[in-house]
VOPAGU-2260 file (C-alpha; in pm, 1 decimal, decimal comma):
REM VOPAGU-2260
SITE   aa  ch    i         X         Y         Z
SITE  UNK   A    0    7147,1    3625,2    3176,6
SITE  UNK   A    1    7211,7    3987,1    3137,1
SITE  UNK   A    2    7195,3    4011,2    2729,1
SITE  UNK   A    3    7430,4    4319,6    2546,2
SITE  UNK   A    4    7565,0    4459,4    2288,3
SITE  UNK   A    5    7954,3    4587,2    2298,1
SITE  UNK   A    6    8034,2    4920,1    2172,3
SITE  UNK   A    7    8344,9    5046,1    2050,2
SITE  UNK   A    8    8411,7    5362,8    2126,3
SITE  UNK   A    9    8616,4    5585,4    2395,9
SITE  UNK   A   10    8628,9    5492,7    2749,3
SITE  UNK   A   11    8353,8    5567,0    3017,6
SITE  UNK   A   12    8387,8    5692,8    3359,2
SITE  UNK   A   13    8215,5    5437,6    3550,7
SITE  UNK   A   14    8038,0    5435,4    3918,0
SITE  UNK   A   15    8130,6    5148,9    4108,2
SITE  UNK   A   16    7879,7    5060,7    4397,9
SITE  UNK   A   17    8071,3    4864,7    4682,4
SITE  UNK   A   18    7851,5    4724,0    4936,6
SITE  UNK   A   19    8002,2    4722,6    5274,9
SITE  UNK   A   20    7803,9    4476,6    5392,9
SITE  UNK   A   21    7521,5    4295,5    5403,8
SITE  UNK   A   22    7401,2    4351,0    5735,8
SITE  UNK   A   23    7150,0    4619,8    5854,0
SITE  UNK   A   24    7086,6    4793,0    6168,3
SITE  UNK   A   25    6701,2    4819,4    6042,8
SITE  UNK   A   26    6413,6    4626,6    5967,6
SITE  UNK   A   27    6174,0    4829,6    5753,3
SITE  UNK   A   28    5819,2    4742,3    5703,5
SITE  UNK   A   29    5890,4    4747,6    5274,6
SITE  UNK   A   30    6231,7    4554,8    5333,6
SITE  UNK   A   31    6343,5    4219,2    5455,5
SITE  UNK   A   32    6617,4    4412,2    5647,1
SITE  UNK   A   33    6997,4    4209,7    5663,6
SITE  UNK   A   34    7038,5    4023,6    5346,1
SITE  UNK   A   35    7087,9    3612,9    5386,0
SITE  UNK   A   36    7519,1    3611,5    5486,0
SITE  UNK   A   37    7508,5    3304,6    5243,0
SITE  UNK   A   38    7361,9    3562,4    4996,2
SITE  UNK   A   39    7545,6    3861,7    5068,8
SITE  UNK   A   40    7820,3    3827,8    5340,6
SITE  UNK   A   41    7814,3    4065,6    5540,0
SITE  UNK   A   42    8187,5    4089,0    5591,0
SITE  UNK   A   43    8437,6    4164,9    5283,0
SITE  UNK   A   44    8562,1    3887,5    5143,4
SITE  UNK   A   45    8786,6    4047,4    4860,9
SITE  UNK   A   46    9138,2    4216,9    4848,9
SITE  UNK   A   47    9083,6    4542,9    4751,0
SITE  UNK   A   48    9354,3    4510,9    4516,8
SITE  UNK   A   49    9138,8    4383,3    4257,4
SITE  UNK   A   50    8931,1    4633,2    4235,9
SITE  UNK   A   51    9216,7    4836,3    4151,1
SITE  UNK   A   52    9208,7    4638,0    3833,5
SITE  UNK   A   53    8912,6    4772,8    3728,9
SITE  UNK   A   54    8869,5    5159,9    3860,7
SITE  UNK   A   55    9037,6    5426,7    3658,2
SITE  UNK   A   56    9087,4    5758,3    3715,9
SITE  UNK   A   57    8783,0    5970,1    3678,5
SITE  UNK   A   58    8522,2    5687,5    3827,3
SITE  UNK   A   59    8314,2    5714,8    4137,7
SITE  UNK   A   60    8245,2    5516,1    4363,8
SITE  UNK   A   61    7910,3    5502,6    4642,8
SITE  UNK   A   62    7893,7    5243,1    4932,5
SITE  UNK   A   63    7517,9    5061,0    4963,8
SITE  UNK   A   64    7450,7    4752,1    5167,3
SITE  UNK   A   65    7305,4    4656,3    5441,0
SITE  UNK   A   66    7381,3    4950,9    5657,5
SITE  UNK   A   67    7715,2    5102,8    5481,9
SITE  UNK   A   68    7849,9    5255,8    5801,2
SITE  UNK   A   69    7832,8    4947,0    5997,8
SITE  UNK   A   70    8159,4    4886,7    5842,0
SITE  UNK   A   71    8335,5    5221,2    5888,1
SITE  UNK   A   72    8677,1    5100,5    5855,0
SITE  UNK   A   73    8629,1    4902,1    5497,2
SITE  UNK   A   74    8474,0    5294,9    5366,2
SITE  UNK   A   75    8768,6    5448,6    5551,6
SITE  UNK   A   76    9044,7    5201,5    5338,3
SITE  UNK   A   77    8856,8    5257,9    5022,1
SITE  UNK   A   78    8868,8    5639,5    5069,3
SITE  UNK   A   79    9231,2    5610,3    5177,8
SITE  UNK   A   80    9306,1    5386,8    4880,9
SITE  UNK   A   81    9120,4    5579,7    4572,1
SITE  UNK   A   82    9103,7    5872,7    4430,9
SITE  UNK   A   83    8756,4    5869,4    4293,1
SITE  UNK   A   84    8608,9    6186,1    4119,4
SITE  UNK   A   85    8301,8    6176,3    4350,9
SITE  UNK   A   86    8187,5    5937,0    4683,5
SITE  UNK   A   87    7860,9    5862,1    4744,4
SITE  UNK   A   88    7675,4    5699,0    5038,5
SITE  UNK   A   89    7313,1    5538,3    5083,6
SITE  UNK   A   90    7247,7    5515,5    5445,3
SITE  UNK   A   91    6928,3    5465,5    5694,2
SITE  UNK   A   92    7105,4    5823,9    5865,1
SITE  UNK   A   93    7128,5    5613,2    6211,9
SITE  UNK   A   94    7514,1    5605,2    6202,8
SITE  UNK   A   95    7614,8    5923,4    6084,1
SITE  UNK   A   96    7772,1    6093,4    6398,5
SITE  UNK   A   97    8082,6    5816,8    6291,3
SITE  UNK   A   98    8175,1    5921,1    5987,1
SITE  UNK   A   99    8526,3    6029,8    6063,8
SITE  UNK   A  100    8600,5    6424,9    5939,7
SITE  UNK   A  101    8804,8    6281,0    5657,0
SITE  UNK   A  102    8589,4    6057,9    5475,4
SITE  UNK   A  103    8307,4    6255,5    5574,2
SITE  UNK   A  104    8518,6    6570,6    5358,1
SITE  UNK   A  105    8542,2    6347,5    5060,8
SITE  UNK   A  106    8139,2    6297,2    5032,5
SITE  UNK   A  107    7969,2    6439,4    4776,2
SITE  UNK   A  108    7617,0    6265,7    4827,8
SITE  UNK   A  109    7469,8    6122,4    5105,6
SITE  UNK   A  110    7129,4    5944,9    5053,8
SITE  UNK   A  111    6922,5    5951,0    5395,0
SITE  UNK   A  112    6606,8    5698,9    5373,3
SITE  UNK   A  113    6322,4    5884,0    5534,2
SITE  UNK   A  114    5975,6    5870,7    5426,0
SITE  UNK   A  115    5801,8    6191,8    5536,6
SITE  UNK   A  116    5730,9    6314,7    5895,2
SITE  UNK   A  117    5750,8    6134,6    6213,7
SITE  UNK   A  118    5442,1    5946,3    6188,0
SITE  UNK   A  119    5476,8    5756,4    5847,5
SITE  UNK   A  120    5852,4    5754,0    5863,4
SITE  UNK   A  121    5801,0    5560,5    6229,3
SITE  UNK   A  122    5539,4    5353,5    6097,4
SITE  UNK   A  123    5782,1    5210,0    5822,0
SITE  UNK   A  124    6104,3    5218,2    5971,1
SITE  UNK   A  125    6033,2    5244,2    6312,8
SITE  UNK   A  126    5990,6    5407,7    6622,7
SITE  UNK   A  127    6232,8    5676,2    6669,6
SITE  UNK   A  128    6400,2    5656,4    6386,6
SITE  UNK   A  129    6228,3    5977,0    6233,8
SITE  UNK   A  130    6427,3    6196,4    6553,4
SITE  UNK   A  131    6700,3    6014,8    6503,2
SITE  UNK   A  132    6776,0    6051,1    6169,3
SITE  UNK   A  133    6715,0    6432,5    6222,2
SITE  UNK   A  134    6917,1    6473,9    6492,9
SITE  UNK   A  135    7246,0    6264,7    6276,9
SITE  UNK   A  136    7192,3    6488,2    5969,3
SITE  UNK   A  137    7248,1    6800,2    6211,0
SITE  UNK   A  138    7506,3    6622,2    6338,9
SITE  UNK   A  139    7704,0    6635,1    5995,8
SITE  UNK   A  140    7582,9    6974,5    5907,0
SITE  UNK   A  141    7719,3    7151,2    6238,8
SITE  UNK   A  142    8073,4    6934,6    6165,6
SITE  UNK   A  143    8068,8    7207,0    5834,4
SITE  UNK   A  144    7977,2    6909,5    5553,3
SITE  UNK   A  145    7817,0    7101,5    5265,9
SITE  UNK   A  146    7755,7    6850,4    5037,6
SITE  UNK   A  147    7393,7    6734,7    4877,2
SITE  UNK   A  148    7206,8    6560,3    5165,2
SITE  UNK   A  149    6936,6    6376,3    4978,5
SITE  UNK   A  150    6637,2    6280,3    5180,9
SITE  UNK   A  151    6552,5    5958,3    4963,7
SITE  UNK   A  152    6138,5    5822,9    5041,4
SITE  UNK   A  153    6004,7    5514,5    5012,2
SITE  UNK   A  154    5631,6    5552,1    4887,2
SITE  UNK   A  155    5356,9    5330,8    5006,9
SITE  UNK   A  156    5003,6    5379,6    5023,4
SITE  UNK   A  157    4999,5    5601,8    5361,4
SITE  UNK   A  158    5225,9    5825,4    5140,0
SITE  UNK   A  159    5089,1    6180,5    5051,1
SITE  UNK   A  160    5351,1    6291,0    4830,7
SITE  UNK   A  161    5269,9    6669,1    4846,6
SITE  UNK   A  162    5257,3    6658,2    5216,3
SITE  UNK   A  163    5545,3    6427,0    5260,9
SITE  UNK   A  164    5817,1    6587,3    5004,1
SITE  UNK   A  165    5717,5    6963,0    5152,0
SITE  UNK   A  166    5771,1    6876,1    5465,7
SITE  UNK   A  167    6075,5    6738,7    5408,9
SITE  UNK   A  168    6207,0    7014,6    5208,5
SITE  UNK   A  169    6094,6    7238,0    5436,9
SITE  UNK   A  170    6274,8    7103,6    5732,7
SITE  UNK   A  171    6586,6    7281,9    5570,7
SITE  UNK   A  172    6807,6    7002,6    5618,9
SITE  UNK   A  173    6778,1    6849,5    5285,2
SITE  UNK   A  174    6962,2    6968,5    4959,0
SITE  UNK   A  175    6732,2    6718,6    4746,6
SITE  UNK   A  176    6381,0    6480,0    4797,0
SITE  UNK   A  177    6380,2    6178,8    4598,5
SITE  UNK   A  178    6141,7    5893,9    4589,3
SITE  UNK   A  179    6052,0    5508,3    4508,4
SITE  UNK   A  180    5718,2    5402,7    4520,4
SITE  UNK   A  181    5750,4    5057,5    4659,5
SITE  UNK   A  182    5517,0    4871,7    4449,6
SITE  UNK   A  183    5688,7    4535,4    4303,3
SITE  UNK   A  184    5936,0    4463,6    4569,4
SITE  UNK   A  185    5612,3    4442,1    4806,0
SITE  UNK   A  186    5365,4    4167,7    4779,1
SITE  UNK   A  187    5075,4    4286,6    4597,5
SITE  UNK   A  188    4847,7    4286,6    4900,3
SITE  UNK   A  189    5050,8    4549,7    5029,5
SITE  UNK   A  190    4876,6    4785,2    4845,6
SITE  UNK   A  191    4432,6    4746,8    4928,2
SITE  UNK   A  192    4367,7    5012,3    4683,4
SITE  UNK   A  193    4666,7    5086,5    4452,3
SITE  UNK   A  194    4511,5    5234,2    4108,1
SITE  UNK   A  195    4258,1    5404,2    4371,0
SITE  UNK   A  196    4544,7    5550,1    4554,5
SITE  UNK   A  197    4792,5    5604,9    4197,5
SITE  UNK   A  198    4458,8    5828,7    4082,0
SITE  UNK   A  199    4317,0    6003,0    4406,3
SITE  UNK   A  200    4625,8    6082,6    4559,5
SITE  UNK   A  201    4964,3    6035,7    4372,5
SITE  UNK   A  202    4893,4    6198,3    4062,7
SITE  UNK   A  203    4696,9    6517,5    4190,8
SITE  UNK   A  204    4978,3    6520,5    4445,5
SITE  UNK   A  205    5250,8    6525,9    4133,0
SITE  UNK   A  206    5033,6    6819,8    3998,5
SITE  UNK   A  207    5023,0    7028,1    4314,8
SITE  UNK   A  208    5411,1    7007,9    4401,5
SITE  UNK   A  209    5479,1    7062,3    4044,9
SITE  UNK   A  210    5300,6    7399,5    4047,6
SITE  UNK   A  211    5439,0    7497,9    4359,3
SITE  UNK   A  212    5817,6    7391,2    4250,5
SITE  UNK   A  213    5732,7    7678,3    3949,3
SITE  UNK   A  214    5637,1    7928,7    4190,3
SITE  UNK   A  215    5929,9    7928,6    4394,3
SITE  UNK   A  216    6154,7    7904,6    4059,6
SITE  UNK   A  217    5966,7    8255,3    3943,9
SITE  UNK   A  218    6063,1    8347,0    4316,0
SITE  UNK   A  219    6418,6    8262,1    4265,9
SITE  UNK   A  220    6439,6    7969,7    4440,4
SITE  UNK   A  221    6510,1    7610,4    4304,7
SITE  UNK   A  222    6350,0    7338,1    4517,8
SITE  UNK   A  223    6550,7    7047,5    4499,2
SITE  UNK   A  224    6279,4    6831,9    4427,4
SITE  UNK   A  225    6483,7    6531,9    4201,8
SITE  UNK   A  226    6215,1    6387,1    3979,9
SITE  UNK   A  227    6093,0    6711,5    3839,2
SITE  UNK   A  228    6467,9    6772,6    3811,5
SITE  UNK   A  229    6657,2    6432,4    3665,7
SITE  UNK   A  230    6308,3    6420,5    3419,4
SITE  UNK   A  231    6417,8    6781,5    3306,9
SITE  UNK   A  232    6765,1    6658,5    3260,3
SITE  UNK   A  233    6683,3    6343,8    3058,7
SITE  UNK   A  234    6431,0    6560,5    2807,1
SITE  UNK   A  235    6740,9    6798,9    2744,8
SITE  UNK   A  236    6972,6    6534,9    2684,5
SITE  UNK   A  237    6843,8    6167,4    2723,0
SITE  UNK   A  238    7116,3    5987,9    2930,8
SITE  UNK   A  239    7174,1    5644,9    2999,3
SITE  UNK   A  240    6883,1    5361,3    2972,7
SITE  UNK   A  241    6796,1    5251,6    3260,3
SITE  UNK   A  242    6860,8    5616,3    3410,7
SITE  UNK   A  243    7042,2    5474,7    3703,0
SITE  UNK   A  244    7260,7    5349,3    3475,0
SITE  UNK   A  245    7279,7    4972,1    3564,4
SITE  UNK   A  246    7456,1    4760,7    3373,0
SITE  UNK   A  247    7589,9    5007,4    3140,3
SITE  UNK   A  248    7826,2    5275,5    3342,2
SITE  UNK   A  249    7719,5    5162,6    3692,3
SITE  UNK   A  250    7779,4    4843,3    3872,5
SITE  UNK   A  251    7738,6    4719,0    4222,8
SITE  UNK   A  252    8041,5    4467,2    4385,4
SITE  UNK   A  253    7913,4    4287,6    4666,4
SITE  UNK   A  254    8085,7    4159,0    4952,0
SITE  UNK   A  255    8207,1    3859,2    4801,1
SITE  UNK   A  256    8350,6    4017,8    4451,0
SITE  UNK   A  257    8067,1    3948,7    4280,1
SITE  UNK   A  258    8010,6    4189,8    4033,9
SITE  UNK   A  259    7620,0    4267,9    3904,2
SITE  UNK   A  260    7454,2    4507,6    3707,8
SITE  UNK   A  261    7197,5    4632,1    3961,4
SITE  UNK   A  262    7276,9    4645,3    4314,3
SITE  UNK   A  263    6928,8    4517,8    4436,6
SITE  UNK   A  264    7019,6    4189,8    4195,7
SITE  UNK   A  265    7213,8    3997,4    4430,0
SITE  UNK   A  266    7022,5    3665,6    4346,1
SITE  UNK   A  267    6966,0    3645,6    3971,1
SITE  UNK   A  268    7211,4    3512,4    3738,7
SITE  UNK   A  269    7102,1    3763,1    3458,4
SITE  UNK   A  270    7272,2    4054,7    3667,6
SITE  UNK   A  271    7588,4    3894,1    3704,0
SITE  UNK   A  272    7908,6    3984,9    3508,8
SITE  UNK   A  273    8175,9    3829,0    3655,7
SITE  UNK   A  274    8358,4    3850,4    3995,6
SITE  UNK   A  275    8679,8    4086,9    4091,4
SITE  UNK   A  276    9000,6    3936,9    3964,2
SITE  UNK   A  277    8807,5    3725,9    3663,3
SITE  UNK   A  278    8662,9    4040,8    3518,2
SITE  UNK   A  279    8874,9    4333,7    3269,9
SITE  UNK   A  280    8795,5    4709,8    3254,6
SITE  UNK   A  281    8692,4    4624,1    2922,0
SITE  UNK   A  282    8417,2    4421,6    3024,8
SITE  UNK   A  283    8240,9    4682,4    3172,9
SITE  UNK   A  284    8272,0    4988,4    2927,8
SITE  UNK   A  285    8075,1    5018,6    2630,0
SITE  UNK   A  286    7742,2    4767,7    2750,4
SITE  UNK   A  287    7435,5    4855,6    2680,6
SITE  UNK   A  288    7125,7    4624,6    2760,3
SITE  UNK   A  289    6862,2    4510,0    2525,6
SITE  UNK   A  290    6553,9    4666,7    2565,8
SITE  UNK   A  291    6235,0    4455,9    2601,4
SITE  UNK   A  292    5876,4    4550,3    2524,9
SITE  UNK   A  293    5650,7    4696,1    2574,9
SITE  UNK   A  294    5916,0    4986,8    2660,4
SITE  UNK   A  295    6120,6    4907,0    2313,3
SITE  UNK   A  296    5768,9    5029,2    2161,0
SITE  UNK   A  297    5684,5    5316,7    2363,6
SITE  UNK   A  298    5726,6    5688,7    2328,0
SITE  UNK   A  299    5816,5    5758,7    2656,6
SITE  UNK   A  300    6155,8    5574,5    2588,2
SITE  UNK   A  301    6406,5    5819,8    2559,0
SITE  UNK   A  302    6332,3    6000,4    2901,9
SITE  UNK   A  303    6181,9    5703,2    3073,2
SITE  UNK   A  304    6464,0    5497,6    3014,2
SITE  UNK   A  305    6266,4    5127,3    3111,4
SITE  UNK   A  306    6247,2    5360,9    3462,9
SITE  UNK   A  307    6393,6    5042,7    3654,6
SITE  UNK   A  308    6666,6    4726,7    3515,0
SITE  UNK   A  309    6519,1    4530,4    3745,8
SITE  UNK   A  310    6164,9    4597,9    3729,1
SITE  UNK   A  311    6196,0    4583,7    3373,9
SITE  UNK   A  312    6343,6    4230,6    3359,0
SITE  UNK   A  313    6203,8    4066,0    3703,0
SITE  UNK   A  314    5797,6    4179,7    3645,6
SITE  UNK   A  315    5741,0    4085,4    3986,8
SITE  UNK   A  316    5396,2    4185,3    3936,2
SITE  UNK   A  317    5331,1    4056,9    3595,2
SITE  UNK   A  318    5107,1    4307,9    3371,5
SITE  UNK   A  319    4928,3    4508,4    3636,2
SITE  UNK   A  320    5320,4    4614,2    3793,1
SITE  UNK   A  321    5409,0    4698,9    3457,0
SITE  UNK   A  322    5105,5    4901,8    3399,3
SITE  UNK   A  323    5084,5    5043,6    3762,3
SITE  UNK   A  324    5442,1    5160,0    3724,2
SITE  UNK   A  325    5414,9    5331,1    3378,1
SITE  UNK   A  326    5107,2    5512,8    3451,3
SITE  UNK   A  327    5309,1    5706,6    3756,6
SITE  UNK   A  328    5591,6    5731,7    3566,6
SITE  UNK   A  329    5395,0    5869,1    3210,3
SITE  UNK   A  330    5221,0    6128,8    3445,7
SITE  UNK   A  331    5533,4    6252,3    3588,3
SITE  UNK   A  332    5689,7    6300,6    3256,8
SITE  UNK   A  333    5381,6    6438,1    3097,2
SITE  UNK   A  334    5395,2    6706,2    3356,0
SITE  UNK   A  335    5758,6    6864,2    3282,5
SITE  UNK   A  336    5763,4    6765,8    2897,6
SITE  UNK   A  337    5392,8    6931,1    2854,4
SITE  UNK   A  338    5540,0    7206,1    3021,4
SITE  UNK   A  339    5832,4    7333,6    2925,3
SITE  UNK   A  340    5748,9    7633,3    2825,5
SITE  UNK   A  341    5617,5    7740,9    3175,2
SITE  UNK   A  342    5923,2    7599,0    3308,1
SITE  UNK   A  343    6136,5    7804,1    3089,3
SITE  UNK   A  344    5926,6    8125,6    3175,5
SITE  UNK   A  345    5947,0    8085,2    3541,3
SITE  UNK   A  346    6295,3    8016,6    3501,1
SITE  UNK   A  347    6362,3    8308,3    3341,3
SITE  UNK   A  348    6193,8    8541,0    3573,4
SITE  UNK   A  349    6473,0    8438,1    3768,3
SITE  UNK   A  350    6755,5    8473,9    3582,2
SITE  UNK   A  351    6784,0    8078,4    3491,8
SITE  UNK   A  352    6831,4    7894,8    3199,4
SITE  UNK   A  353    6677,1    7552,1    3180,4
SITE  UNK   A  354    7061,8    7397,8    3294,7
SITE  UNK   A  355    7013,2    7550,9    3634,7
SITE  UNK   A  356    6724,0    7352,8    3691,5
SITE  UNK   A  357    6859,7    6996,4    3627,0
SITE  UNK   A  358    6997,1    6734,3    3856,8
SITE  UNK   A  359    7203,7    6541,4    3938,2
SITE  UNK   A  360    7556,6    6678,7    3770,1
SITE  UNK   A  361    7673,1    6322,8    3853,0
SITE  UNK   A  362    7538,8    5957,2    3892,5
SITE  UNK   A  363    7467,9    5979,2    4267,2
SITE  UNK   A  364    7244,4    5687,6    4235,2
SITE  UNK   A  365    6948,4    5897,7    4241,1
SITE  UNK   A  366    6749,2    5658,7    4032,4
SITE  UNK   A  367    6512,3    6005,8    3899,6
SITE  UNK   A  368    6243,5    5819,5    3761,0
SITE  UNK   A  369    6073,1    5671,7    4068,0
């Protein structure tokens, strides 16, 4: 059950997250690759029609799956069919080259997985892929798209995150570096030395990056690194909790017309609100989820934002997730709220204001707290 309260009020612009399908072209070593077809079909099996019922102008809408561009023709109909304020697309990069020019035009986002260089990313995803995706973001960038290319990591514990975030954002391909440590989706034993790892090599990597992202601001430029960015953004003006906005202005529809809160909740009843044609507009604006503890407690609230609906709810891990998570996620905000006044100074050596340095303008699904 996904408890919450209604609120009265004016109407929300909503992101609608369509999965295409629920086949991928991938088998990662974090991911069970192609979701169960009984689970997740991975042909539609809706009329589009009824999702008409639902979008209004002024919504966006982002295709997930599976692979999204394994089903080029359902994104093509979609783009045909609505005029959404932004598109948005979370791909494994491996299909990119068949984005035809006019949906590729109406993109505002597209979320590459890649994890760092060619060694890690190969080792997780693998062998090739790392070229490959390199060679399919070119691809788009020499057909003119200008958009935000987001370069979106999986962590593990062969992650360096100074090393692997620099190197992609020095590769000059990506706009934007995001991240997910993938801790709770994984079986525990994934991880042989996690609070080791969490205190000898995330954290001090957090600090490093972080003082190199305000050297290049005093230099003039803004590395798009997101975290630092969407953590910014949430001190300035809070935003939606979770910050993905799950459940309260964002919801995935799977392949089926299912409609859930989160889009990696295809299973649990909790997530699910009701299925295309069943469901009103009105019973999607104005939710907002009940907050559990020990987040309803904590002072990190307002910018954390529970970091994660379905962490939050699921605990895969029990206590030490919980705790694992919060400790990354209390270091990262520690390290932009503690320093906002260095922020603002190296900002201003620049000619910024503290807006210039937030991201995203939009819900592009970047998650920001990782």
């Amino acid at each position: 059950m996904f408890w919450v309260f209604r609120l009265e009020g004016a109407a929300v612009k909503l992101l609608f997250i369509l999965y295409t399908t629920g086949r991928c072209n991938l088998r990662c070593r974090y991911c069970g690759g192609s979701f169960d077809p009984k689970i997740v079909p991975w042909k539609i099996r809706y009329d589009l029609r009824l999702l008409e019922e639902v979008f209004r102008e002024g919504d966006s809408i982002a295709f997930y799956g599976g692979e999204p561009l394994l089903n080029i023709p359902f994104i093509e109909e979609v783009v045909e069919r609505f005029d959404a304020e932004h598109y948005v697309i979370q791909t494994n990069g491996l299909l990119l080259d068949r984005l035809p020019g006019k949906v590729l035009e109406r993109m505002d986002t597209i979320l590459v997985s890649i994890d760092g260089g060619r060694e890690l990313t190969d080792k997780n995803r693998g062998k090739g892929v790392y070229d490959r995706v390199l060679r399919e973001v070119r691809e788009i960038r020499s057909r003119g798209f200008d958009g935000d290319v987001v370069a979106r990591m999986t962590v593990t514990e062969d992650s360096d995150i100074f090393r692997d975030v620099r190197h992609l954002l020095d590769l000059g391909l990506f706009d934007h570096v995001h991240w997910q440590l993938s801790m709770i989706w994984v079986e525990r034993d994934c991880w042989s030395d996690l609070w080791g790892w969490i205190d000898r090599s995330y954290k001090p990597g957090l600090d490093k990056l972080f003082e190199e992202w305000l050297m290049e601001i005093e230099r003039g430029m803004i590395p798009g690194i997101a975290p630092f960015q969407g953590v910014l953004k949430r001190i300035l003006h809070e935003g939606p909790h979770p910050p993905c906005g799950a459940g309260i202005d964002s919801f995935a529809v799977l392949t089926d017309g299912r409609v859930v809160a989160c889009p990696i909740a295809v299973r649990e009843k909790w997530a699910e609100i009701g299925r295309l044609g069943e469901i009103s507009r009105s019973d999607l604006e104005g939710r907002k989820p009940v907050i559990m503890e020990p987040c309803k407690s904590c002072k990190y609230l307002k910018i954390c934002g529970t970091r994660c609906l379905y962490a939050h709810i699921e605990r895969l891990w029990g206590e030490e997730g919980m705790r694992a998570t919060c400790e990354c996620t209390r270091h990262l905000i520690d390290l932009v709220q503690g320093n906002l006044d260095r922020i603002k100074e190296a900002a201003a050596k620049s000619g910024y204001d503290l807006e210039d340095l937030t991201y995203p303008d939009f819900n592009n699904t970047v998650e920001i707290i990782p």
